[in-house]
Structure formats: C-alpha cells, structure tokens
C-alpha positions as a LaTeX table, in Angstrom:
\begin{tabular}{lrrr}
\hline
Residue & $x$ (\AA) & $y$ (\AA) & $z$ (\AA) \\
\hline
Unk1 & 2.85 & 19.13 & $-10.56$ \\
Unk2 & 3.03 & 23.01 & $-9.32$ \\
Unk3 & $-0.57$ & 23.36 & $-9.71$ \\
Unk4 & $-1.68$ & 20.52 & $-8.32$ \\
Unk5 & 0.37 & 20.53 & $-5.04$ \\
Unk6 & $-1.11$ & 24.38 & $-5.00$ \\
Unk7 & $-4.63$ & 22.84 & $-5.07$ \\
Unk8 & $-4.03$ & 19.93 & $-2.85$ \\
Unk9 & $-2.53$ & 22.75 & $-0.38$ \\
Unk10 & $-5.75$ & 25.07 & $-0.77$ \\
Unk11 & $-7.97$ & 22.19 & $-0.44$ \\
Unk12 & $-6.28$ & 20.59 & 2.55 \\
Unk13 & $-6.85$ & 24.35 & 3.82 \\
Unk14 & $-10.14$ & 24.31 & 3.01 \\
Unk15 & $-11.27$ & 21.82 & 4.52 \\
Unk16 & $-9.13$ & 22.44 & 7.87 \\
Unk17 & $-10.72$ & 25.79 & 8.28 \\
Unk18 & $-14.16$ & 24.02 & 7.81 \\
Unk19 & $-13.46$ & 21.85 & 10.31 \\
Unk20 & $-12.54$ & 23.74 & 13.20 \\
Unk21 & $-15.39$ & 26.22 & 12.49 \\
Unk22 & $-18.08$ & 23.57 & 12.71 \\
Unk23 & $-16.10$ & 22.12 & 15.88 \\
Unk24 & $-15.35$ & 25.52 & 17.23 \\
Unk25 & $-19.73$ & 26.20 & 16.60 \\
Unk26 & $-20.32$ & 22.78 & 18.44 \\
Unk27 & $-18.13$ & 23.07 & 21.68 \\
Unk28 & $-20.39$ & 25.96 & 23.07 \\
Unk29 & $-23.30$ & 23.62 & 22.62 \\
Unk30 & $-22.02$ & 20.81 & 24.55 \\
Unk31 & $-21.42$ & 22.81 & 27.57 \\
Unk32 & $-23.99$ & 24.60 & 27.16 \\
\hline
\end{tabular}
C-alpha cells in the first residue's frame, strides 16, 4: 500500500507540474 500511495503521489505530481507548465506556456499567448 506504501508503494502505491508513493506512485499515486508522484503521479498526482506529475501531472500537476504538467499542467501548470502548459498553462503557464499559454497565458503569454492570450495576452499577447
């Protein structure tokens, strides 16, 4: 259960930091 709650954290990470990159990438554009 460890290991898994590891992954699900890293994951869940993951795919935060994704996230705000590709939103972070996209604000400049709209006011651009």
């Amino acid at each position: 259960m460890v290991t898994f709650y590891l992954a699900y954290e890293l994951i869940h990470d993951a795919t935060l930091n994704i996230s705000s990159r590709l939103f972070y990438l996209n604000v400049p554009l709209l006011f651009a």
